[in-house]
PALUMTOR-533401 format. One record per residue (C-alpha): residue number from 0; residue in three letters; x, y, z. Coordinates in nm, 3 decimals. Example, Ala and Ser with C-alpha at 12.3 -4.5 7.8 and 13.67 -1.06 7.14 Angstrom:
2
(0, ALA, (1.230, -0.450, 0.780))
(1, SER, (1.367, -0.106, 0.714))
This chain:
320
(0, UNK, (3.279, -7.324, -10.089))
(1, UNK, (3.107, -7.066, -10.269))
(2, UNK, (2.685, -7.040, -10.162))
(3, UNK, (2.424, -7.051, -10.452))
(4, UNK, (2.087, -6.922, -10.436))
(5, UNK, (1.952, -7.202, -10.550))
(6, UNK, (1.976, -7.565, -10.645))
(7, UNK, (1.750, -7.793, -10.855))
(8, UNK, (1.792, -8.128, -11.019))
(9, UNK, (1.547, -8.361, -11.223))
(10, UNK, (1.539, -8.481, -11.613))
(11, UNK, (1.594, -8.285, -11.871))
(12, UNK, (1.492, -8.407, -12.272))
(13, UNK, (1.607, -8.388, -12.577))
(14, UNK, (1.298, -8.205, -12.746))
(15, UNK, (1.156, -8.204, -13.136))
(16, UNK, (0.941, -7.973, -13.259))
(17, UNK, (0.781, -7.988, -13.551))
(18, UNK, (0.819, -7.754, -13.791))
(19, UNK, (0.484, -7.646, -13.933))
(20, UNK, (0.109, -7.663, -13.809))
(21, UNK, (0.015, -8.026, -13.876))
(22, UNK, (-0.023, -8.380, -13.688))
(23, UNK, (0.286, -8.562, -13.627))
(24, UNK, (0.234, -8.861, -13.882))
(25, UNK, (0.264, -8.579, -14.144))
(26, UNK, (0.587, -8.420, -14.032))
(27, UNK, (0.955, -8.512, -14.169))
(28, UNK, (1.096, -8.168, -14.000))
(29, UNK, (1.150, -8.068, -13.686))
(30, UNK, (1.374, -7.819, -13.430))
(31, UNK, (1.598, -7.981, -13.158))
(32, UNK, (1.567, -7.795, -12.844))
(33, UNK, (1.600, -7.891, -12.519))
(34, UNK, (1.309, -7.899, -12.239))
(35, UNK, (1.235, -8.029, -11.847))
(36, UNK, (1.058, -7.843, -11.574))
(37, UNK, (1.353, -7.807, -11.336))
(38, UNK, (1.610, -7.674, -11.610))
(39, UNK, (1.357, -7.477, -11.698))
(40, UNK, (1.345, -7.314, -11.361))
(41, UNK, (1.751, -7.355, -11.333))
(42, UNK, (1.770, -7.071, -11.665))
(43, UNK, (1.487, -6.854, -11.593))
(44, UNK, (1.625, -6.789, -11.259))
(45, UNK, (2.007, -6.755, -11.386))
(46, UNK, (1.909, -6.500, -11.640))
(47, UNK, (1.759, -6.311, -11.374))
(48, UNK, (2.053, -6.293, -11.211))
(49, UNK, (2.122, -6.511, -10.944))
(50, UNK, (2.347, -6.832, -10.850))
(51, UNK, (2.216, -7.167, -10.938))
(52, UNK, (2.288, -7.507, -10.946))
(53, UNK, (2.116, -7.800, -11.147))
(54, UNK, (2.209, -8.170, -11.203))
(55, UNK, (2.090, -8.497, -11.307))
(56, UNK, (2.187, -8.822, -11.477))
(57, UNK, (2.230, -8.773, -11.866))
(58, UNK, (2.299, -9.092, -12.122))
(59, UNK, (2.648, -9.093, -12.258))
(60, UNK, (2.552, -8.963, -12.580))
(61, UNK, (2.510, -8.697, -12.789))
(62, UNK, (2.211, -8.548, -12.642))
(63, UNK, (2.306, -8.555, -12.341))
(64, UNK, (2.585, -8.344, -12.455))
(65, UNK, (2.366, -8.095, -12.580))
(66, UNK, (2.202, -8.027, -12.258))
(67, UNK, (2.485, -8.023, -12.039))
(68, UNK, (2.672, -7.793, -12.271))
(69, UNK, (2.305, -7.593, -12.344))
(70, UNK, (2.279, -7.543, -11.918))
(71, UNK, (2.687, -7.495, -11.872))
(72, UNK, (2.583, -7.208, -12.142))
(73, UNK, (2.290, -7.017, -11.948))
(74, UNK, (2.576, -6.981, -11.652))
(75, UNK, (2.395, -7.261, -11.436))
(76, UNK, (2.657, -7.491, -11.284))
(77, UNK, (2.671, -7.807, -11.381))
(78, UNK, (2.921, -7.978, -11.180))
(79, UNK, (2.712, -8.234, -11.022))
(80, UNK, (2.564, -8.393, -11.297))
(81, UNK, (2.705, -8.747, -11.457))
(82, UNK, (2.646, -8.970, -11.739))
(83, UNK, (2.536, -9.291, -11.769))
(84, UNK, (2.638, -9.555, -12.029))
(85, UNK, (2.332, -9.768, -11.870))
(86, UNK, (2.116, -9.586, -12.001))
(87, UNK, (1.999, -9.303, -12.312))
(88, UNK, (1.925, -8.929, -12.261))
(89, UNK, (1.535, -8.898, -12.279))
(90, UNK, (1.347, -8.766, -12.547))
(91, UNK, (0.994, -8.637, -12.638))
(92, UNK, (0.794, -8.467, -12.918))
(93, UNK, (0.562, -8.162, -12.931))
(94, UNK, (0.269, -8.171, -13.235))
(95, UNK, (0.125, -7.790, -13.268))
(96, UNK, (-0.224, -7.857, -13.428))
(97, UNK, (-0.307, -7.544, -13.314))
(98, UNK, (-0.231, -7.252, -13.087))
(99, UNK, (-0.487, -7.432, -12.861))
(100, UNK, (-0.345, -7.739, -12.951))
(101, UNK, (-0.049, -7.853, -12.814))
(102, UNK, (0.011, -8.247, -12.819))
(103, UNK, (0.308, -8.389, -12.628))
(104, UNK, (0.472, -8.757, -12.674))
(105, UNK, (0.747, -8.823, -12.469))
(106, UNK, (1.006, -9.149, -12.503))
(107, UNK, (1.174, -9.145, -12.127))
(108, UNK, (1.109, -9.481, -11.965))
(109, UNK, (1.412, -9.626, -11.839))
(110, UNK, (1.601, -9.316, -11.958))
(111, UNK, (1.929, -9.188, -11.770))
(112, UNK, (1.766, -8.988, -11.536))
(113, UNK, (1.489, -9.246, -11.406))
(114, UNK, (1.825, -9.403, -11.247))
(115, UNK, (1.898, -9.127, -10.981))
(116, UNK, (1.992, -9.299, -10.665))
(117, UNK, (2.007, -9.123, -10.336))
(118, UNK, (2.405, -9.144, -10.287))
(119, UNK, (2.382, -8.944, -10.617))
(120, UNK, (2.313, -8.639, -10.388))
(121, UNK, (2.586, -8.390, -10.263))
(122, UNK, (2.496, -8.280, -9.945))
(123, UNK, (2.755, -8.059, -9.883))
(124, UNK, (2.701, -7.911, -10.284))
(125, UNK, (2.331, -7.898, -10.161))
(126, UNK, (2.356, -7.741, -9.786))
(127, UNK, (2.508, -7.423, -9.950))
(128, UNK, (2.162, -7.252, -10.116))
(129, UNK, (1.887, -7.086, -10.013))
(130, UNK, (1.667, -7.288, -10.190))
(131, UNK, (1.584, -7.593, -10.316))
(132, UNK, (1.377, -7.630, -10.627))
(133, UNK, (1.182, -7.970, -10.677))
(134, UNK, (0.884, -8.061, -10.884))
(135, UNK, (0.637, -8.374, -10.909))
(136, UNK, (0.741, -8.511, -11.205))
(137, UNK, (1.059, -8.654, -11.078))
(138, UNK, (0.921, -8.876, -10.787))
(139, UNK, (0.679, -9.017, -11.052))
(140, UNK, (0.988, -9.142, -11.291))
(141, UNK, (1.100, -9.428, -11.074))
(142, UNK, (1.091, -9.554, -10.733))
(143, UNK, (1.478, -9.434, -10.720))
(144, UNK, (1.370, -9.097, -10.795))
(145, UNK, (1.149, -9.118, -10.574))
(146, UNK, (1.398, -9.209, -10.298))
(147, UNK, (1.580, -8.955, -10.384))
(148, UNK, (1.352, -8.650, -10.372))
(149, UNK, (1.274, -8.748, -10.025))
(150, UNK, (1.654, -8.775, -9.925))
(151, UNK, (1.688, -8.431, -10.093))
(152, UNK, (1.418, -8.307, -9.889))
(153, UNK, (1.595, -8.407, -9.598))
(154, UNK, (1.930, -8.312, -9.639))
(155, UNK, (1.743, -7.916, -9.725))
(156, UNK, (1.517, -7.967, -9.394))
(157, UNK, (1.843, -8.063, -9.220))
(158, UNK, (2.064, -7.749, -9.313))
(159, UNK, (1.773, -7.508, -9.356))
(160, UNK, (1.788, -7.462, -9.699))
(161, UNK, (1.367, -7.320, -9.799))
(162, UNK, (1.239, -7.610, -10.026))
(163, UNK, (0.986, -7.473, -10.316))
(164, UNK, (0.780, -7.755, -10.438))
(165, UNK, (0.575, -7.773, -10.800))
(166, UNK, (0.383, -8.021, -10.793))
(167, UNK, (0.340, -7.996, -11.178))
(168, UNK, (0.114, -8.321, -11.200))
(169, UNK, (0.154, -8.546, -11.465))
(170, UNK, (-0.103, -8.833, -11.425))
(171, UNK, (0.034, -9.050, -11.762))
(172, UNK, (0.356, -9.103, -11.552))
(173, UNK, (0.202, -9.300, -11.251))
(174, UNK, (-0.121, -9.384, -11.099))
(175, UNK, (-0.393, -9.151, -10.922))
(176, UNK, (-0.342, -9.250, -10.601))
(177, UNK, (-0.018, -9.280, -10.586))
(178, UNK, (0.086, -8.962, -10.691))
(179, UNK, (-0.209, -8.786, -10.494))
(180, UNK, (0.019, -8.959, -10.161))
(181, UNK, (0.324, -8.876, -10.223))
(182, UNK, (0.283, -8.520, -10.377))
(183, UNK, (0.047, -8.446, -10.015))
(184, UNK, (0.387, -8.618, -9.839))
(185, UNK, (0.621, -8.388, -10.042))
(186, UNK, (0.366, -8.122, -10.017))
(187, UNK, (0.355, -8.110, -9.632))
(188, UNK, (0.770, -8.130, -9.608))
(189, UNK, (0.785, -7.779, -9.782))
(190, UNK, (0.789, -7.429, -9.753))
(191, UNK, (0.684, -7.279, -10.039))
(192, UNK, (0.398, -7.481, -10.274))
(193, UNK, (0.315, -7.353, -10.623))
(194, UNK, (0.023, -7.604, -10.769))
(195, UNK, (-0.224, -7.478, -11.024))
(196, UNK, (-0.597, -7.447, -10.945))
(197, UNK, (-0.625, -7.785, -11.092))
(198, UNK, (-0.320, -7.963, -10.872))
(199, UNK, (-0.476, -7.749, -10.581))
(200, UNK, (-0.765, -7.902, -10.620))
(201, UNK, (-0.644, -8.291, -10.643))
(202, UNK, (-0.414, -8.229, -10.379))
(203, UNK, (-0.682, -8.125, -10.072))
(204, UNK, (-1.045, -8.213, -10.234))
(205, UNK, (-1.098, -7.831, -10.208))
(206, UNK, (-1.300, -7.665, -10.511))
(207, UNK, (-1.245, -7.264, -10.441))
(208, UNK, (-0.911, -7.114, -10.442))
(209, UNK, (-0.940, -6.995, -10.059))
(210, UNK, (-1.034, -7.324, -9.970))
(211, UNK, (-0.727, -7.475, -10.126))
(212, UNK, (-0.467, -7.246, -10.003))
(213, UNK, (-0.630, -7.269, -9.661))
(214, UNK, (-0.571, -7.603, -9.641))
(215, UNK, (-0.241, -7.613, -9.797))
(216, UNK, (-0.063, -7.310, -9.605))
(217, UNK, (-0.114, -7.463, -9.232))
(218, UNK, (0.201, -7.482, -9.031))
(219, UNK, (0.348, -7.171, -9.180))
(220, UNK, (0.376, -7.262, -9.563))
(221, UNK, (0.342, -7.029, -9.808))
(222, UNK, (0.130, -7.135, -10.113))
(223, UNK, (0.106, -6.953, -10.414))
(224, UNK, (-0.150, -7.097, -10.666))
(225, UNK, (-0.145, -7.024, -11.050))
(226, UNK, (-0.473, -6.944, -11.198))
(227, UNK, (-0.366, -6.920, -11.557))
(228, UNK, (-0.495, -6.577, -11.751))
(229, UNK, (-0.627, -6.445, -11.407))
(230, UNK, (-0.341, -6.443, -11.209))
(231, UNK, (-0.241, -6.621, -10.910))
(232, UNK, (-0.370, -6.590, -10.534))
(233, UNK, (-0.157, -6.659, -10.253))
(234, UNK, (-0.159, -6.725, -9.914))
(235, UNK, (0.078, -6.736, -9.609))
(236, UNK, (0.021, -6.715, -9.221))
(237, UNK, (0.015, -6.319, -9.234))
(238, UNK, (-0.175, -6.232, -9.540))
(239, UNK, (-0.343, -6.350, -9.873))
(240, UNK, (-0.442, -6.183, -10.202))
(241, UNK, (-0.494, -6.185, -10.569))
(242, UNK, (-0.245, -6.087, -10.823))
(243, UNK, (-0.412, -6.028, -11.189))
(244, UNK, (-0.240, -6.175, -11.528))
(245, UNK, (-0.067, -5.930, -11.735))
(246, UNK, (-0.253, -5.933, -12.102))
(247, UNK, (-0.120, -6.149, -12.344))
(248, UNK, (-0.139, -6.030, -12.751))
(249, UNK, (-0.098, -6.411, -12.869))
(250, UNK, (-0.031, -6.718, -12.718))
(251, UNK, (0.251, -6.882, -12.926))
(252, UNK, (0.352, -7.180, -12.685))
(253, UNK, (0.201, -7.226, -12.350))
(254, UNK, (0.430, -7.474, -12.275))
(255, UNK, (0.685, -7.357, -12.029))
(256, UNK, (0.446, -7.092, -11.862))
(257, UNK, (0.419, -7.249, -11.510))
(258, UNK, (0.870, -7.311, -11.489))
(259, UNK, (0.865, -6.931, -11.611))
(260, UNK, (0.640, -6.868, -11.303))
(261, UNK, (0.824, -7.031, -11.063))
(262, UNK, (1.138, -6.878, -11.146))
(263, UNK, (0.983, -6.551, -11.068))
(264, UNK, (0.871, -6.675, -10.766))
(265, UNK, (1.215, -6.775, -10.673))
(266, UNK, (1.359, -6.484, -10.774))
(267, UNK, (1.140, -6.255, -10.600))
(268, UNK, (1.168, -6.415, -10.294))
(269, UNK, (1.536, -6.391, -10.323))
(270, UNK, (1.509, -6.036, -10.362))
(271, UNK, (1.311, -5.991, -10.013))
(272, UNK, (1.012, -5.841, -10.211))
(273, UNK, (0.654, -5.818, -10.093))
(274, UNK, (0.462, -6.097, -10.204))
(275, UNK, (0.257, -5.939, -10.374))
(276, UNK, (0.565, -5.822, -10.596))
(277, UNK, (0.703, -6.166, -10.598))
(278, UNK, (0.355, -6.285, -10.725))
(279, UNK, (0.344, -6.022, -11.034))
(280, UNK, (0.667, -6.057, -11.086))
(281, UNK, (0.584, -6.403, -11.199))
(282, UNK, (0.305, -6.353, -11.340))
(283, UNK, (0.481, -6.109, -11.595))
(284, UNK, (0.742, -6.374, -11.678))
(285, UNK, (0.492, -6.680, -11.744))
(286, UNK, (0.296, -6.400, -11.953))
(287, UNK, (0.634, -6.334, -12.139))
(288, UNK, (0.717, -6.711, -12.190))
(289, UNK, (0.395, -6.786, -12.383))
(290, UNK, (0.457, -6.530, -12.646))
(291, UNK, (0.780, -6.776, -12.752))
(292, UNK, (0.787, -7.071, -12.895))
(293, UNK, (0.988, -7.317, -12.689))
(294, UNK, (1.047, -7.440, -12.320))
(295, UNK, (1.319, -7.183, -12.199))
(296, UNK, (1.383, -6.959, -12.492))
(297, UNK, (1.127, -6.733, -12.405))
(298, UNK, (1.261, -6.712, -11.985))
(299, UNK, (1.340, -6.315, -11.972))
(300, UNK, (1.606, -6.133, -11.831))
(301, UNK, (1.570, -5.847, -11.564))
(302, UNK, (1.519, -5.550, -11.807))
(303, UNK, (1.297, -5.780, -11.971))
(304, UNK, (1.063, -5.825, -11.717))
(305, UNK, (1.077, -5.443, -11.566))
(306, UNK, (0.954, -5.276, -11.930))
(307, UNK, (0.693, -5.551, -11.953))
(308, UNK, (0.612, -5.488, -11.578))
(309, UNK, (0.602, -5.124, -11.663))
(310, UNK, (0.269, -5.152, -11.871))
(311, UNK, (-0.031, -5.122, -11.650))
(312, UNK, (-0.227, -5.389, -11.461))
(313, UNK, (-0.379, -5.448, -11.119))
(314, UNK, (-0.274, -5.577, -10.794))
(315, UNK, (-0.521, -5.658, -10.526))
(316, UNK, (-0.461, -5.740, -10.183))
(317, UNK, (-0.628, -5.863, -9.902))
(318, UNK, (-0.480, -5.857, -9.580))
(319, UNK, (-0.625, -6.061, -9.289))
C-alpha cells in the first residue's frame, strides 16, 4: 500500500451562510458550503501538496454527498469513509452581524458522525502516515467518538505514526470538567499540541504563555500555541521562541483561522523545516484564511503562501 503523509477523520457539516449582514430571524438566503475542523486541515494540507487521508460517517443523503464528493475534489482520499442510513449528515448556521460578529448555530446531535465506533478504524489504512491529525471536538460528540479517538491514538502510538492534537475547545458540546480530563488525557498521548492561549490556559491552570508551554511540552512534546494577531510561541525540549502575525488588511471571516494554522504546521513539519519556519509558515496561512469568507475556501496553495511570506515581518527566537 501506498504511505500518506497524513490522516485525519472527524465530522464534517453541511454549512449555511447567510447572505447579507443581518441576524438570522431576518434572513431567507443563504450559501451552502461545507465546514469541520479536521476537513479543514485534510484540504489545507492537500493543496499544499502532500498525501492525505480523511474519513468519517456521513448520513445517506444528499449532503453527505456533497462533502464526500467536495473532499474526493480537493485530492484528499476518501476511501474510508461510509454512510449511514441511521442517521442525517450534520448541519449548522453562521449569522455575520458583523466582521466582529460571527454567531454560529449548529444542528449535529445524533448526526452520522456522533456514531463512529472504534471497529470503524483501519489500522492498516492508518499505520501508513506520518501523522495523525485529531482535534477536541470529536471526543466531545459522543461517548463512541470518544472511544474511538483513544483507539486511534493507539493504533498511531503503536506503529509510530506522530499524533498532532488541537484541542480546539468547544465547551457548548460537553461539560467543563469533562472535557478539561480528557483533552489533558489526549493531550499527554501526543506529540505535537496546538491549543490557543485560551485552551492553554484551561488545559494546565497556567496564565503566561511560558508557563503554559512549560507545562505542556514535558516528556519531549512539542507545543505550539496560537496567540491570534501576535503570532504563536512554541516550545520543544531544545528550544522556544516567538513567531509574529503577518498583518492582516481586513478580517472577512475568522472562522477557519486556527485549521488554516494547523495545516501549516503539518506541512512544515513535513517539509523538515526549522520551527521557527514551520511556525510562520502557519502563521501566514491562518493570516491568509481570514481575508476569505468561508471555512476552507480561503486554505492557500504553495505559491500562495511564498508571495504572501515574501512581504516583510519578524521572527524572533530564543534558544535555551
Amino acid at each position: 500500500m501506498k504511505s500518506m503523509d497524513l490522516v485525519t477523520f472527524g465530522e464534517s457539516m453541511a454549512l449555511f451562510t447567510s447572505a447579507r449582514t443581518l441576524p438570522l430571524q431576518y434572513e431567507n438566503q443563504y450559501f451552502r458550503q461545507m465546514a469541520g475542523a479536521e476537513s479543514n486541515v485534510a484540504i489545507g494540507v492537500s493543496r499544499l501538496g502532500h498525501s492525505v487521508g480523511w474519513f468519517s460517517k456521513l448520513g445517506n443523503d444528499p449532503f453527505g454527498e456533497f462533502i464526500y464528493k467536495t473532499m474526493q475534489g480537493e485530492g484528499v482520499d476518501v476511501s474510508r469513509c461510509q454512510y449511514s442510513n441511521e442517521a442525517p449528515t450534520g448541519l449548522f448556521f453562521k449569522e455575520k452581524r458583523n466582521a466582529g460578529d460571527v454567531r454560529i448555530y449548529y444542528y449535529r446531535q445524533h448526526s452520522a458522525a456522533s456514531m463512529l465506533q472504534p471497529y470503524d478504524l483501519d489500522e492498516d489504512y492508518m499505520k501508513r502516515a506520518r501523522y495523525l491529525h485529531i482535534t477536541g471536538i470529536t471526543p466531545a460528540l459522543s461517548k463512541s467518538c470518544r472511544e474511538t479517538v483513544f483507539a486511534a491514538i493507539e493504533i498511531a502510538s503503536s506503529n509510530g505514526v506522530k499524533i498532532v492534537f488541537d484541542p480546539n475547545l468547544r465547551l457548548k458540546l460537553w461539560a467543563e470538567d469533562e472535557a478539561k480530563r480528557v483533552l489533558s488525557d489526549i493531550a499527554g498521548k501526543s506529540d505535537i499540541i496546538l491549543p490557543g492561549i485560551d485552551e492553554g490556559m484551561f488545559l494546565t491552570g497556567e496564565n503566561t504563555r511560558e508557563a503554559i508551554a512549560a507545562r505542556l511540552s514535558k516528556d519531549g512534546k512539542t507545543v505550539i500555541m496560537k496567540l491570534g494577531k501576535e503570532g504563536a510561541f512554541y516550545q520543544n525540549a531544545n528550544e522556544n521562541g516567538a513567531v509574529s502575525g503577518f498583518a492582516v488588511q481586513e478580517v472577512v471571516d475568522p472562522v477557519g483561522a486556527g485549521d488554516g494554522f494547523s495545516a501549516g504546521i503539518i506541512s512544515g513539519l513535513l517539509r523538515d523545516e526549522p520551527l521557527s519556519m514551520v511556525v510562520k509558515r502557519a502563521n501566514a496561512i491562518g493570516a491568509l484564511v481570514v481575508g476569505v469568507n468561508g471555512d476552507s475556501e480561503g486554505l492557500p496553495k504553495n505559491e500562495e503562501v511564498e508571495r504572501f511570506m515574501s512581504r516583510s515581518s519578524s521572527v524572533q527566537d530564543v534558544i535555551r
